[in-house]
C-alpha positions in Angstrom: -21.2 -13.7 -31.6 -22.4 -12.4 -28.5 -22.9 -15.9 -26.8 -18.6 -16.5 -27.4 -17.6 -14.0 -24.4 -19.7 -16.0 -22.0 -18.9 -19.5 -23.3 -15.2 -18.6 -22.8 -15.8 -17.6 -19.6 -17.8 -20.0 -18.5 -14.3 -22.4 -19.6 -12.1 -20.1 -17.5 -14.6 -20.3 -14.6 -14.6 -24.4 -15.1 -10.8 -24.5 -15.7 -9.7 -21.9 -13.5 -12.3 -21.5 -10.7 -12.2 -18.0 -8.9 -10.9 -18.5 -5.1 -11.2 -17.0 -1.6 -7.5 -14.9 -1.2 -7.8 -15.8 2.8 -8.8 -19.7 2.6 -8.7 -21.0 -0.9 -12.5 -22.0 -1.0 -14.1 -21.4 -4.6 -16.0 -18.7 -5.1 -19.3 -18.7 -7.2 -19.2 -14.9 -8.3 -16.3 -12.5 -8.3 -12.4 -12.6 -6.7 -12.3 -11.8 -3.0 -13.2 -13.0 0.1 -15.6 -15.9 1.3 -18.7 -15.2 3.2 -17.4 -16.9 6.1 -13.7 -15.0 5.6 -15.3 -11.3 4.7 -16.2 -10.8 8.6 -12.8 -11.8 10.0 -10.7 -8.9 8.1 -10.7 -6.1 10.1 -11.3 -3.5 6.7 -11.1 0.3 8.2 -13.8 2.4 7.7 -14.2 6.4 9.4 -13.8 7.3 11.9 -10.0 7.5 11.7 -7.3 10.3 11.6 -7.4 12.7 8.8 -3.6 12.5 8.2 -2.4 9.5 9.0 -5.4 7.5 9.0 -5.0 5.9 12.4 -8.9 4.3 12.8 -10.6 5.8 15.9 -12.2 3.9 18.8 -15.2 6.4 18.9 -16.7 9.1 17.1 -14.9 12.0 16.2 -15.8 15.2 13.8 -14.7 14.8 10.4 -11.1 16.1 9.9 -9.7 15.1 13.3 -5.9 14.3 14.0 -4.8 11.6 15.7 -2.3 12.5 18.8 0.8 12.0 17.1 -0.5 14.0 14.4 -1.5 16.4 16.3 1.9 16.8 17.8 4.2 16.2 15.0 2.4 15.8 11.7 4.7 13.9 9.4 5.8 14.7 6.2 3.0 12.8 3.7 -0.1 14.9 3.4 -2.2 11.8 4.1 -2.1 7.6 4.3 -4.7 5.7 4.0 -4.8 1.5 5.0 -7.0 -1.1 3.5 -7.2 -3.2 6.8 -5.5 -3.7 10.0 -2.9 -5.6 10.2 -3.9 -8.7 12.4 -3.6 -12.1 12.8 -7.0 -12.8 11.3 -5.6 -10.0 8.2 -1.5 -10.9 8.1 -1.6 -14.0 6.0 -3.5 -11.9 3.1 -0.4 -10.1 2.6 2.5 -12.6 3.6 1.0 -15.2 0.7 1.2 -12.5 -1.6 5.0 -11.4 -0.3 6.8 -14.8 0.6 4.9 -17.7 -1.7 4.3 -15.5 -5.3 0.4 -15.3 -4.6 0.8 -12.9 -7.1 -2.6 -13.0 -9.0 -4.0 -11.2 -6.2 -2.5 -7.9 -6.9 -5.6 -6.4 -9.3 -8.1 -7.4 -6.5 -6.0 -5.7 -3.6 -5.1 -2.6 -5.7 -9.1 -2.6 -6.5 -9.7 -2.4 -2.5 -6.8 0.5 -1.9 -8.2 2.2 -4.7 -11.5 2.7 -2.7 -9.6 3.7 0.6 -8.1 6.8 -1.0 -9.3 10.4 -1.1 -9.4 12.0 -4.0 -6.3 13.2 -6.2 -5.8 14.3 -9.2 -3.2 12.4 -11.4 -0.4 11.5 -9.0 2.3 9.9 -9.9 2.0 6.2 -8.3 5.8 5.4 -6.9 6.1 2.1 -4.6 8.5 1.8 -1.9 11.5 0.6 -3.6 13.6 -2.6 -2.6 17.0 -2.5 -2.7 18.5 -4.6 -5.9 19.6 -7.1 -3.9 16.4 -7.8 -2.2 14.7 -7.1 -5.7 17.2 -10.0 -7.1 16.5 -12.4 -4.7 12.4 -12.4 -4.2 12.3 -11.5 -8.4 9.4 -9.0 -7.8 8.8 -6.2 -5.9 5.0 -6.4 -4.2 4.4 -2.6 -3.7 5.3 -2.0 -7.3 2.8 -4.5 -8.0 0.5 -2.9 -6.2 1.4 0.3 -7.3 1.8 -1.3 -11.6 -2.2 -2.2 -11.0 -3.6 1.0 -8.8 -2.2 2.9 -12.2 -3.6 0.9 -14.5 -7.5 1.1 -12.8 -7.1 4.7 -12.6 -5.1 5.6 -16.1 -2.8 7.4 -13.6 1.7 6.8 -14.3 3.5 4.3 -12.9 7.2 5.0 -11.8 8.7 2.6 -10.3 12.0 4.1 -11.4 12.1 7.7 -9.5 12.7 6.7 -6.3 15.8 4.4 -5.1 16.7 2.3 -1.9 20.3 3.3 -2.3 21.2 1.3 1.1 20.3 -2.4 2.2 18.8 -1.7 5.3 18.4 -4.5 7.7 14.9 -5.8 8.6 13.1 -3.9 10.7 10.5 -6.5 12.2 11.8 -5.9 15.2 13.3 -2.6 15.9 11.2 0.3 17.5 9.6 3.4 15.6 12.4 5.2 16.9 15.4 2.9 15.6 13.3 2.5 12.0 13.5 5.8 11.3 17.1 5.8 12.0 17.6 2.7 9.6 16.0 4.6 6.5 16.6 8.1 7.9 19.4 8.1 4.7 18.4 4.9 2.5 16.3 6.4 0.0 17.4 8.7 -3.0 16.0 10.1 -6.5 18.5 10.0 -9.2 19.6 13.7 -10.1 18.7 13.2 -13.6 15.0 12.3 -12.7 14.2 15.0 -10.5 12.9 17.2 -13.2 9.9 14.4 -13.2 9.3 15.0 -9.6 9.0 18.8 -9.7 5.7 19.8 -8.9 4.2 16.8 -9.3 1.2 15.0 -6.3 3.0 11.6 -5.6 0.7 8.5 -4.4 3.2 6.6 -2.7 2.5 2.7 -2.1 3.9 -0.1 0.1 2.0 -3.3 1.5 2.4 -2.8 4.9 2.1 0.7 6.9 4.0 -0.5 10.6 5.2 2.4 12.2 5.7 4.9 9.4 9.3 5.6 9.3 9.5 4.3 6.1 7.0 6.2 4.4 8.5 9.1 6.0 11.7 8.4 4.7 10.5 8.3 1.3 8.0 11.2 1.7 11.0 13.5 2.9 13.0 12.8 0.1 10.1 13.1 -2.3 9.4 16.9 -1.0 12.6 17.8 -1.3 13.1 17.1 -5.2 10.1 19.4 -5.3 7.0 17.2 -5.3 4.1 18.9 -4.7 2.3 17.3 -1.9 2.8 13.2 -1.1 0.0 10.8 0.2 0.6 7.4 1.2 -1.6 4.1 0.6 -0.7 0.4 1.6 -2.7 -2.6 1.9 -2.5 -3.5 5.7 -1.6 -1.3 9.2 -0.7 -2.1 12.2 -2.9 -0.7 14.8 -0.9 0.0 18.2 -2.1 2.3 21.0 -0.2 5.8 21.0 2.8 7.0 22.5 3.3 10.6 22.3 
C-alpha cells in the first residue's frame, strides 16, 4: 500500500512534468524556478524599511524607516514584497495575470508566505476588482493569491468584505500623486459586513505593490470600519529611487 502514493506520482511527474514558472524548462524536483532562472529574480531580502518594506542599498539597524516613511508613514502597519519588480521579474506575474497561468498561485503564495512577519490570524482580503473587470478576466489574481496564503496558513479568506465600488481607469501610467486621487474614493465595505471587520488584523494582498496608493486606499477604508491594524503583502514591487 505504501508503494501506490509514489507510483501515482511518479505518473503525474511522467504525464504532467513539473516546470520552471519563468522559462518553461522541466524541473527534476519541486515547482519553482530553474537553476539558470533562480539568480535573475531579484527576491528581497533585509535590509529593507520596516514599514513599507522599501529594500535598502546598504546596511541599516533593524527597524529603520525608509524616507517617505519616515515623513509620512502610511496607513498599513507594514508591506512586505516577494521580489522587485523588473524586467528580469515582470513576466512572472504578467503570465499569471493576462494568459491564466494560473497553477502558479500555491507556489507564489508559498514564497509571500515566507516574506511576511508574523501575525496572528488575520483576516486575508485581496484588492478587489471592480465586477466589470472581474467579468471580463473571469478571476481575480490577488484573491488567488490571497484563497491559497489562507489555505497554507489555516487563516479566513474574505474576498467579500472589501469592494471596488468605482471602475477606476488604469493606472500604468499616472504618477503616485494622480493614483491616489483615482482610488482616493473607489474602495468601500458593505455596512452590513463591517461587524466582521471590527477589531480584526487584516493581511491585505495584491500582485503588484507600484506606488502604494492603492494599498492605501484600501488600508484607509479598512481602519475606519474598525480593523485592528492592516499589513500589506504582494508578490512583486517596483523599486524607484525616493522623492520626498
Amino acid at each position: 500500500m505504501q508503494d501506490k502514493p509514489s507510483l501515482f506520482k511518479w505518473l503525474m511527474d511522467l504525464l504532467i512534468p513539473l516546470r520552471c514558472v519563468k522559462c518553461g524548462s522541466i524541473l527534476e524536483e519541486k515547482a519553482g524556478l530553474c537553476v539558470s532562472c533562480w539568480p535573475s529574480i531579484p527576491f528581497i531580502t533585509k535590509p529593507y524599511c520596516a514599514c513599507c518594506g522599501l529594500p535598502f542599498d546598504f546596511e541599516i539597524e533593524e527597524g529603520a524607516f525608509c524616507g517617505i516613511c519616515n515623513h509620512h508613514a502610511p496607513s498599513y502597519k507594514t508591506a512586505r514584497s516577494v521580489f522587485a519588480y523588473t524586467a528580469e521579474s515582470k513576466d512572472l506575474i504578467l503570465k499569471f495575470k493576462h494568459t491564466d497561468c494560473l497553477s502558479s498561485a500555491p507556489l507564489f503564495a508559498s514564497w509571500m508566505i515566507n516574506s511576511l512577519d508574523e501575525m496572528e490570524n488575520p483576516l486575508c482580503i485581496p484588492v478587489p476588482l471592480h465586477w466589470t473587470r472581474l467579468f471580463m478576466r473571469t478571476y481575480n489574481q490577488a484573491g488567488l493569491l490571497a484563497q491559497q496564503i489562507a489555505k497554507l496558513k489555516r487563516w479566513t479568506y474574505a474576498p467579500s468584505l472589501l469592494m471596488r465600488k468605482h471602475r477606476t481607469p488604469s493606472q500604468g501610467h499616472l504618477s503616485k500623486k494622480d493614483r491616489l486621487k483615482n482610488v482616493a474614493r473607489a474602495f468601500e465595505i458593505p455596512e452590513v459586513k463591517r461587524k466582521q471587520i471590527l477589531g480584526r488584523v487584516i493581511l491585505l494582498i495584491d500582485d503588484v505593490f507600484t506606488t502604494g496608493a492603492t494599498l492605501e486606499a484600501c488600508s484607509t477604508v479598512l481602519l475606519k470600519a474598525g480593523a485592528k491594524e492592516v499589513h500589506a503583502l504582494t508578490l512583486g514591487r517596483v523599486v524607484r529611487p525616493q522623492k520626498i
